[in-house]
N, CA, C and O atoms as a DFTB+ gen file, in Angstrom:
456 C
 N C O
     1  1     109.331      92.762     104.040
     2  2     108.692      93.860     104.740
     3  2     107.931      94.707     103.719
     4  3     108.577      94.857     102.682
     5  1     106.758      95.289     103.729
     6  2     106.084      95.973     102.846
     7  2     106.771      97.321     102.905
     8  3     107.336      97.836     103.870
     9  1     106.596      97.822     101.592
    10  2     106.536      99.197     101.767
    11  2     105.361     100.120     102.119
    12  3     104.154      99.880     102.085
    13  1     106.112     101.392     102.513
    14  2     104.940     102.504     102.741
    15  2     104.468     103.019     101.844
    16  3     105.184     103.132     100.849
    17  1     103.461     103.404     101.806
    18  2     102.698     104.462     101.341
    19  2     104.127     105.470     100.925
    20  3     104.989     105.673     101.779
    21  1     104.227     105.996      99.654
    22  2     105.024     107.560      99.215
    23  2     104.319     108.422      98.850
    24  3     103.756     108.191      97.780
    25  1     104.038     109.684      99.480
    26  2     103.231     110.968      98.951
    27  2     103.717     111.270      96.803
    28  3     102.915     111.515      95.901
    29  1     105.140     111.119      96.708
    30  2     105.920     111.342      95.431
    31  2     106.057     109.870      94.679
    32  3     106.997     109.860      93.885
    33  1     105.410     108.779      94.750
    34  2     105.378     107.932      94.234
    35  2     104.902     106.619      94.628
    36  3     105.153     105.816      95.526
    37  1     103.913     106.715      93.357
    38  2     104.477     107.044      91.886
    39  2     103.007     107.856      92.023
    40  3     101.898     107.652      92.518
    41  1     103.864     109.139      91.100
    42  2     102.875     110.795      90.996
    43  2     102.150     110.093      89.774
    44  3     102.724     109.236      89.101
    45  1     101.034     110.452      89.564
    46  2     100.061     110.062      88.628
    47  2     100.528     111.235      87.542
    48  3     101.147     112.202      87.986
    49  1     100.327     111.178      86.572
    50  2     100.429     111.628      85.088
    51  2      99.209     112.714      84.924
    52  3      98.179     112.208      84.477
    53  1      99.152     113.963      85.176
    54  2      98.359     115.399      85.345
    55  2      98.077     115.836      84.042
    56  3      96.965     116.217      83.675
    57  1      98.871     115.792      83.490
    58  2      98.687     116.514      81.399
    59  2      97.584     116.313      81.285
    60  3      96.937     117.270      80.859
    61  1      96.891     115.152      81.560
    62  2      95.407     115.536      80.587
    63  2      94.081     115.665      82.113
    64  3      92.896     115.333      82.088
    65  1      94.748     116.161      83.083
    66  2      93.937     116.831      84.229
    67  2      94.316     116.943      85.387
    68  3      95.436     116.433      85.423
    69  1      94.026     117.334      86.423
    70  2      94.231     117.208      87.580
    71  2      94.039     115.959      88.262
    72  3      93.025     115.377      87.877
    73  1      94.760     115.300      89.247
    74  2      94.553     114.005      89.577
    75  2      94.514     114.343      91.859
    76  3      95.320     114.834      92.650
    77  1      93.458     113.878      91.957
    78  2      92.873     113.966      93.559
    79  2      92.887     112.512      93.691
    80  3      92.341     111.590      93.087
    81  1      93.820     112.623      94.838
    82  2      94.165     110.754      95.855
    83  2      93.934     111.093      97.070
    84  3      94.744     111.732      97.742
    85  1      92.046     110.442      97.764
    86  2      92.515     110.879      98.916
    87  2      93.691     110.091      99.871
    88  3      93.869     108.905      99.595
    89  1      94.479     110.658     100.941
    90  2      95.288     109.594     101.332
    91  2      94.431     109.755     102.921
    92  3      95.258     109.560     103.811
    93  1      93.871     109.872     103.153
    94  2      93.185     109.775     104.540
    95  2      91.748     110.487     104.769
    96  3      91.424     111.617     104.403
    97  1      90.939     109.496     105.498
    98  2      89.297     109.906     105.708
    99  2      89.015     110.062     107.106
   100  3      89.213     109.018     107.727
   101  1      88.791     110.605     107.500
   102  2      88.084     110.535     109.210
   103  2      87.167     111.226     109.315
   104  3      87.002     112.025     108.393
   105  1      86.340     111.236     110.266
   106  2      85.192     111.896     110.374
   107  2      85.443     113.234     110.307
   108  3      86.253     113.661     111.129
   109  1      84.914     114.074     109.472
   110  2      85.253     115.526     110.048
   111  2      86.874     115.929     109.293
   112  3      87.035     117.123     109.042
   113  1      87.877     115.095     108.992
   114  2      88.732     115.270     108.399
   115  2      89.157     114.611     107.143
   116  3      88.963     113.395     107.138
   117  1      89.774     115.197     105.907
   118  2      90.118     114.195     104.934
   119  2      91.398     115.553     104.003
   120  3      91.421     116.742     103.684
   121  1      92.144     114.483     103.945
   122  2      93.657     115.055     103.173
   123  2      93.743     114.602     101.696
   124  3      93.325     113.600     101.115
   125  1      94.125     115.207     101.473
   126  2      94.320     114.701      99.897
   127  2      95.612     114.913      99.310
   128  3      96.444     115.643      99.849
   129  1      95.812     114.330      98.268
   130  2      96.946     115.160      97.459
   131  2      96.535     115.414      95.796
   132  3      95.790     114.857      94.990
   133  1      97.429     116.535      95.779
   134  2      96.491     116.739      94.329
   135  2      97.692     117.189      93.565
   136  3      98.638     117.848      93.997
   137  1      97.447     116.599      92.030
   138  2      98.834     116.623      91.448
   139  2      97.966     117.559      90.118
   140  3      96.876     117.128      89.740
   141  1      98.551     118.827      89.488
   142  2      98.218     119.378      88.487
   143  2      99.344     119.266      87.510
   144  3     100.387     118.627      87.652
   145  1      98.965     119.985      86.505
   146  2     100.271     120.090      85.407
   147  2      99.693     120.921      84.452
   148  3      99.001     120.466      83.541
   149  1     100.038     122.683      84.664
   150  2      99.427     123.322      83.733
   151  2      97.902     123.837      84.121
   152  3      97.322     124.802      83.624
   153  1      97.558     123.210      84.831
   154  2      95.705     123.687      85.383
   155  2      95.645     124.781      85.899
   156  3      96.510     125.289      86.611
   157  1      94.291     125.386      85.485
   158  2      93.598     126.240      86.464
   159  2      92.432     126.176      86.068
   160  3      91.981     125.639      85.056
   161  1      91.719     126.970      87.219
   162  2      89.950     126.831      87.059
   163  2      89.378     127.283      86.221
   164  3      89.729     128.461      86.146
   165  1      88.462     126.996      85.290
   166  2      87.712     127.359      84.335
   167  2      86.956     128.882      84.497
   168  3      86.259     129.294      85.424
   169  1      87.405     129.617      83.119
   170  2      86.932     131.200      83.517
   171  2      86.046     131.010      83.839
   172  3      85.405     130.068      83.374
   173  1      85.485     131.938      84.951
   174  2      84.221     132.089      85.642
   175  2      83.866     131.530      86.807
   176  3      82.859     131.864      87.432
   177  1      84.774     130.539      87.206
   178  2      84.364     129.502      88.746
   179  2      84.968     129.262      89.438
   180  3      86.154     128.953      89.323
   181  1      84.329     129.332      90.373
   182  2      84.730     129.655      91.899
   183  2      84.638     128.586      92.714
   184  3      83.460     128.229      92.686
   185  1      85.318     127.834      93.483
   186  2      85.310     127.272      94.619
   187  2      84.713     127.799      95.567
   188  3      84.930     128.940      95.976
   189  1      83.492     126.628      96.232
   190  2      82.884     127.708      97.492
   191  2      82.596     126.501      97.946
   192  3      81.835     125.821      97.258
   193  1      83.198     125.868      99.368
   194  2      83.280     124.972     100.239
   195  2      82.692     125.258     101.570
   196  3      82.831     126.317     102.184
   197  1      81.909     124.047     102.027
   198  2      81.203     124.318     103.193
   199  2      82.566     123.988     104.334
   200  3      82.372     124.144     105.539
   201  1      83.540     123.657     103.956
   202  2      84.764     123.392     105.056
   203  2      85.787     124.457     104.943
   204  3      85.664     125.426     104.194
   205  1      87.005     124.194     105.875
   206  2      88.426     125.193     106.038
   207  2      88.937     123.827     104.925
   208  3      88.435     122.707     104.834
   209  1      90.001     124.365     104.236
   210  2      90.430     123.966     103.003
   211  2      92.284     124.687     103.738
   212  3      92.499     125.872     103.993
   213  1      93.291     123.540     103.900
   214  2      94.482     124.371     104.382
   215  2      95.716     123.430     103.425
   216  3      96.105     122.267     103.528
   217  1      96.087     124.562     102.477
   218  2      96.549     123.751     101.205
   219  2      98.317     123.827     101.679
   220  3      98.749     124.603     102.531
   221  1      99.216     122.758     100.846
   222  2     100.959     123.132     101.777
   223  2     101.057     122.650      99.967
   224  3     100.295     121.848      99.427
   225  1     102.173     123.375      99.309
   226  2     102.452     123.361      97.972
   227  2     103.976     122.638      98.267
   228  3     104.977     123.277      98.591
   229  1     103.912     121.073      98.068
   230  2     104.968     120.050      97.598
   231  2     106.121     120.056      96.621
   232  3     107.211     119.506      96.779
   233  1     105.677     120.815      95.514
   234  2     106.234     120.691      94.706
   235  2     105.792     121.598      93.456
   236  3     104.668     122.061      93.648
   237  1     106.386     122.001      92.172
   238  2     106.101     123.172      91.643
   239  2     105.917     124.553      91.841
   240  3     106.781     125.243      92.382
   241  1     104.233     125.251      91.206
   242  2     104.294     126.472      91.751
   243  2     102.789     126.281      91.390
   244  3     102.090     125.498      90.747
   245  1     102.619     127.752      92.368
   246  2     100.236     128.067      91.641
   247  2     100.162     129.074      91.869
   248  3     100.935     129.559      92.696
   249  1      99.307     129.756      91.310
   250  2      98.897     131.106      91.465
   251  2      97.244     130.649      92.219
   252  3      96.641     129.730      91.665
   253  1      96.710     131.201      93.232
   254  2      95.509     130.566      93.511
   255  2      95.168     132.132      93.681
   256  3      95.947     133.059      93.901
   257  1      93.295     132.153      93.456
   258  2      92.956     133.868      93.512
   259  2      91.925     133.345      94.286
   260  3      91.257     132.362      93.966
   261  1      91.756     134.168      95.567
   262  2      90.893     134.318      96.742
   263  2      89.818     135.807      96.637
   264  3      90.238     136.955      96.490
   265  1      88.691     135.485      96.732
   266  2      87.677     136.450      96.127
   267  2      87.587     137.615      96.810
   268  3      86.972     138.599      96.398
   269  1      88.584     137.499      98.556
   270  2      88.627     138.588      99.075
   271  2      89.750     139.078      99.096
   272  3      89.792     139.910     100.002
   273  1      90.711     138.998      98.558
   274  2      92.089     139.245      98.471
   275  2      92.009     140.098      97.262
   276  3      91.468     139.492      96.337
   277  1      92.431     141.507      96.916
   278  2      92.393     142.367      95.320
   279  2      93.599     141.483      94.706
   280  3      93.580     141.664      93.489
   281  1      94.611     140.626      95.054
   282  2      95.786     140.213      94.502
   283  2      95.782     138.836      93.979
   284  3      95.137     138.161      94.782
   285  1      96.078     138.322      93.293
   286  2      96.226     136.862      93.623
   287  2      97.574     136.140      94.298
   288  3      98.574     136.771      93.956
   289  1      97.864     135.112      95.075
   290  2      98.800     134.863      95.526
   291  2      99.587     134.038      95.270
   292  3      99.024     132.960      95.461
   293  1     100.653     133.871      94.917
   294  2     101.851     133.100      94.425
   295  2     101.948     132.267      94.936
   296  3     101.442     132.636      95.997
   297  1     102.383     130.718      95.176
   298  2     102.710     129.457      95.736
   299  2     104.239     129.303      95.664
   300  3     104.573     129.402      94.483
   301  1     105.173     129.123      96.374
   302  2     106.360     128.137      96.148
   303  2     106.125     127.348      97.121
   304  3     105.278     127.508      98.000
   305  1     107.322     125.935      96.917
   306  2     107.305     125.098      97.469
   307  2     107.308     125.921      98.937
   308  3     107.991     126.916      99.177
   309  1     106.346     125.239      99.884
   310  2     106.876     125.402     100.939
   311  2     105.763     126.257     101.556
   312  3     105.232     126.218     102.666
   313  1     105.586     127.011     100.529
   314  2     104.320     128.146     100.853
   315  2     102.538     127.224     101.387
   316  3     102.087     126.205     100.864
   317  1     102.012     127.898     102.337
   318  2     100.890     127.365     102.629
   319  2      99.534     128.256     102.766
   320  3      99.394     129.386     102.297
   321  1      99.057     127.895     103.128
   322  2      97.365     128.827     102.713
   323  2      96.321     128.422     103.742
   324  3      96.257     127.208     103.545
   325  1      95.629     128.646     104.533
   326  2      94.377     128.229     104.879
   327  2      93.388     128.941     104.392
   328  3      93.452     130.166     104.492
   329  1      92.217     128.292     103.735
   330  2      91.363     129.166     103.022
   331  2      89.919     128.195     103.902
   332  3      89.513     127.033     103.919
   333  1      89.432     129.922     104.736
   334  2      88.259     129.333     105.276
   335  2      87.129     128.640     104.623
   336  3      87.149     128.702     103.394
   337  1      85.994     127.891     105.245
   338  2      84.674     127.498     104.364
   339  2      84.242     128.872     104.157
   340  3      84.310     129.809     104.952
   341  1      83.795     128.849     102.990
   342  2      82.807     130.091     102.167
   343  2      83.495     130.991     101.530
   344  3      83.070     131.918     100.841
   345  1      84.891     130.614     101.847
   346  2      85.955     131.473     100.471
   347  2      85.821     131.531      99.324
   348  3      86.381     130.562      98.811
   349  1      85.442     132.056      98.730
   350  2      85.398     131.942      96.981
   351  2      86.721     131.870      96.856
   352  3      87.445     132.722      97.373
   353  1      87.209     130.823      96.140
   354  2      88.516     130.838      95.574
   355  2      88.886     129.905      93.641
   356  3      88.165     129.139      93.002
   357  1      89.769     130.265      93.437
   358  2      90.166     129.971      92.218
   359  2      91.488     129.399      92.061
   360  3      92.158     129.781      93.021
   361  1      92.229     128.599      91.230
   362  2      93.448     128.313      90.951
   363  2      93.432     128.727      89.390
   364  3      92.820     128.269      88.425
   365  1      94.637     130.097      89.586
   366  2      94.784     130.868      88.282
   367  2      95.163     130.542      87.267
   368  3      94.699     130.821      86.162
   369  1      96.722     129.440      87.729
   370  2      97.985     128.717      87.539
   371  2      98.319     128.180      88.024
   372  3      98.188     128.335      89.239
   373  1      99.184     126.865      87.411
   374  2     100.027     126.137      88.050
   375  2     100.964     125.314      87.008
   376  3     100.704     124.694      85.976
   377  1     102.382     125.620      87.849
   378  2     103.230     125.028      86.453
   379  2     102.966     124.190      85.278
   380  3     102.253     123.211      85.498
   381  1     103.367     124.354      84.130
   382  2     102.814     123.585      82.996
   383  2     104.405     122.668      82.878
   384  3     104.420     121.524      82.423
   385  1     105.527     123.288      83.302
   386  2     106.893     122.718      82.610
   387  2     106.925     121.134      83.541
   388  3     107.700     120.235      83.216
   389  1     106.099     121.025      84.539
   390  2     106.438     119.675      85.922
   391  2     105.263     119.955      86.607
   392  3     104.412     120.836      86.492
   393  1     105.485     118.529      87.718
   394  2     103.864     118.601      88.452
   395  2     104.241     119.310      89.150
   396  3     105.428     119.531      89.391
   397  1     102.827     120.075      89.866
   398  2     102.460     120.607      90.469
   399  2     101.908     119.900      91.761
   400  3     100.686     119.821      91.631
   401  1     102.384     119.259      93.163
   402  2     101.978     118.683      93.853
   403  2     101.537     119.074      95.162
   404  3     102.364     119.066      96.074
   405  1     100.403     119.400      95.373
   406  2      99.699     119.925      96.801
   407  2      99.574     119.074      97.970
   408  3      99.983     117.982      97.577
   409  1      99.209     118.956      99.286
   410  2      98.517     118.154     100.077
   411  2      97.545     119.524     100.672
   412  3      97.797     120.728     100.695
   413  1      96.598     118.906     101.030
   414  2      95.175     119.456     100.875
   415  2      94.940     118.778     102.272
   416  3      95.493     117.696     102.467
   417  1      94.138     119.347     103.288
   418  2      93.376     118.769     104.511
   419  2      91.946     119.689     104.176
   420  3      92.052     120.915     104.187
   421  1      90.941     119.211     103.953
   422  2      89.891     119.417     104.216
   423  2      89.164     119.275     105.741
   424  3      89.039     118.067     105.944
   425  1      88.655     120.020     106.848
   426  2      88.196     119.986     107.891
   427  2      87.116     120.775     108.265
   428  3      87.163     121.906     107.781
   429  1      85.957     120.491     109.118
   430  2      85.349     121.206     110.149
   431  2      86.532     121.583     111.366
   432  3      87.222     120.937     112.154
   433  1      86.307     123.139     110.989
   434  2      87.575     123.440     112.001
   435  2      86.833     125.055     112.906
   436  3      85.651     125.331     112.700
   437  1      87.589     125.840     113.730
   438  2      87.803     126.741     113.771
   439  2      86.515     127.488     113.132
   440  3      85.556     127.945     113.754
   441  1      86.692     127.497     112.002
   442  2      85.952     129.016     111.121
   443  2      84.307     127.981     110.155
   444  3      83.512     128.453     109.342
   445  1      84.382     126.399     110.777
   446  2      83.472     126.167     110.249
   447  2      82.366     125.217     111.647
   448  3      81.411     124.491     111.370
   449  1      82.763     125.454     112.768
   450  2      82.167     124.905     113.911
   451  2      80.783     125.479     113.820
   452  3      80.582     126.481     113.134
   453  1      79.820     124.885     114.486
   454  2      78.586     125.303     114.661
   455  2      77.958     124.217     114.681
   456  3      76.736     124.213     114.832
């Protein structure tokens, strides 16, 4: 009998970057998972997506900074986010001691219809 697909294995090796697998494409929708270790965005840049971006934190921790938010916001496992299209956003931090493992849905949704 084959095996399935595992979101946790085998986690790709992050130390020398961030690693993006998409695990699903559909029209209009696509998920990802994204494994860091230690990353964040390069001073000065901003994420600015023509889609809703709705992140669920797997594993580790992140600090992600949203351009309309004065705070930046903390991640634990478990913690989730929807960040509309045209958010300026940033990832401040994210654990350096273990991965850092996200799943990511990218969509035309809601706040990006038209």
């Amino acid at each position: 009998m084959p095996s399935l697909p595992n979101l946790f294995r085998p986690l790709p090796d992050a130390s020398a970057g961030e690693r993006f697998d998409d695990l699903l494409s559909l029209p209009g929708c696509r998920v990802e998972r994204i494994v860091s270790r230690g990353q964040a965005s390069p001073p000065g840049f901003w994420y600015d997506q023509d889609w809703d971006e709705w992140v669920l934190l797997l594993a580790g921790s992140a600090v992600l900074r949203l351009e309309s938010r004065p705070r930046p916001i903390a991640l634990a496992v478990g913690d989730h986010l929807l960040i509309p299209a045209g958010e300026r956003h940033r990832v401040e931090a994210t654990d350096p001691a273990g991965p850092t493992v996200w799943l990511a849905v990218h969509a035309k949704g809601a706040t990006t219809a038209g």
